[in-house]
C-alpha positions in Angstrom: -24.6 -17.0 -6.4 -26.5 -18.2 -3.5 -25.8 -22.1 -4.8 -22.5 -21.3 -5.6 -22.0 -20.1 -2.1 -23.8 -22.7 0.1 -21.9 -24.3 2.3 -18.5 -21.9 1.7 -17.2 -19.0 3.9 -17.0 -15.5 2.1 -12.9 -14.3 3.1 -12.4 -10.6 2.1 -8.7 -10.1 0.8 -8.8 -7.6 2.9 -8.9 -9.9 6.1 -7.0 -12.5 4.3 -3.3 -12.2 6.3 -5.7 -12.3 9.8 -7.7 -15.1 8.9 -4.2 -17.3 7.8 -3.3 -16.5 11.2 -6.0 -17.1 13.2 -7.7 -19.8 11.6 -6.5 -23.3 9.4 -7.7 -22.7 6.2 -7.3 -25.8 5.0 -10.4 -27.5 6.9 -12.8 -25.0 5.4 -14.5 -24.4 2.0 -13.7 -20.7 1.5 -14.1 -18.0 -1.3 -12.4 -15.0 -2.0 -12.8 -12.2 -4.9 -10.4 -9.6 -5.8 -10.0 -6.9 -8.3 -7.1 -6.5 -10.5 -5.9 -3.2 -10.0 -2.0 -3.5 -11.1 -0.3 -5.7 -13.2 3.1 -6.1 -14.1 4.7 -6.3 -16.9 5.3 -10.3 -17.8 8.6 -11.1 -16.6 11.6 -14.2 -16.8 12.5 -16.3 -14.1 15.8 -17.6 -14.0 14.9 -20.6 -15.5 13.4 -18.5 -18.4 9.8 -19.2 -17.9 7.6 -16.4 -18.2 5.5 -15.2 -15.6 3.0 -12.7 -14.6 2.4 -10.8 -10.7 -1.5 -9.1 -10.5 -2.0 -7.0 -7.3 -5.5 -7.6 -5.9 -7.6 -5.9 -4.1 -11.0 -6.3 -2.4 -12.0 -2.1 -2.6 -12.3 -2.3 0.8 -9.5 -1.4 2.2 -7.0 -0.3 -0.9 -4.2 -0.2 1.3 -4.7 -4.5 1.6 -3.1 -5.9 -1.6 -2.2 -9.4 -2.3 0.0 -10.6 -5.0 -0.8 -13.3 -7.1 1.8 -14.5 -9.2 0.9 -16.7 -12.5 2.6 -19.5 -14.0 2.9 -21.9 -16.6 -0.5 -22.6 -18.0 -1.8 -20.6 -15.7 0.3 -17.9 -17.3 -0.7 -18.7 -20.3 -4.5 -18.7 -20.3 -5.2 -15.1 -18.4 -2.0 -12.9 -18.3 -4.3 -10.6 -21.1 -6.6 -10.4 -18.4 -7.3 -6.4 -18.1 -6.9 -4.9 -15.2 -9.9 -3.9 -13.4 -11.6 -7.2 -13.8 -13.0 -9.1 -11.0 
């Protein structure tokens, strides 16, 4: 994990909204990790694509979720995914 991390800042989801709006993510080489702990029933879009939303959390601060929403192959490949997995 150490030589996966090298060189890369370690963002909590917890501290994610604060960090978007303090800092520009976009010039740094960040990490986040997040535990599934809701997911939602796969849905439609209007253009009838299905799609999945996980709620994340970093069991830090439960009260902190982010919503990731999957798509297309995306969608495909991990809406199985269990909840509870990191």
């Amino acid at each position: 994990m150490d030589r996966k991390m090298a060189n890369r800042k370690l963002i909590r989801l917890s501290q994610l909204k604060s960090k978007l709006a303090a800092e520009n993510l976009e010039e740094i080489d960040w990490v986040t990790f997040g535990v599934i702990v809701k997911k939602v029933t796969p849905q439609s879009a209007n253009n009838g694509r299905t799609f999945s939303i996980w709620r994340l959390n970093d069991l830090r601060d439960l009260n902190q979720c982010v919503s990731l929403f999957l798509f297309g192959d995306v969608h495909k490949e991990h809406w199985k995914t269990d909840q509870g997995t990191v």
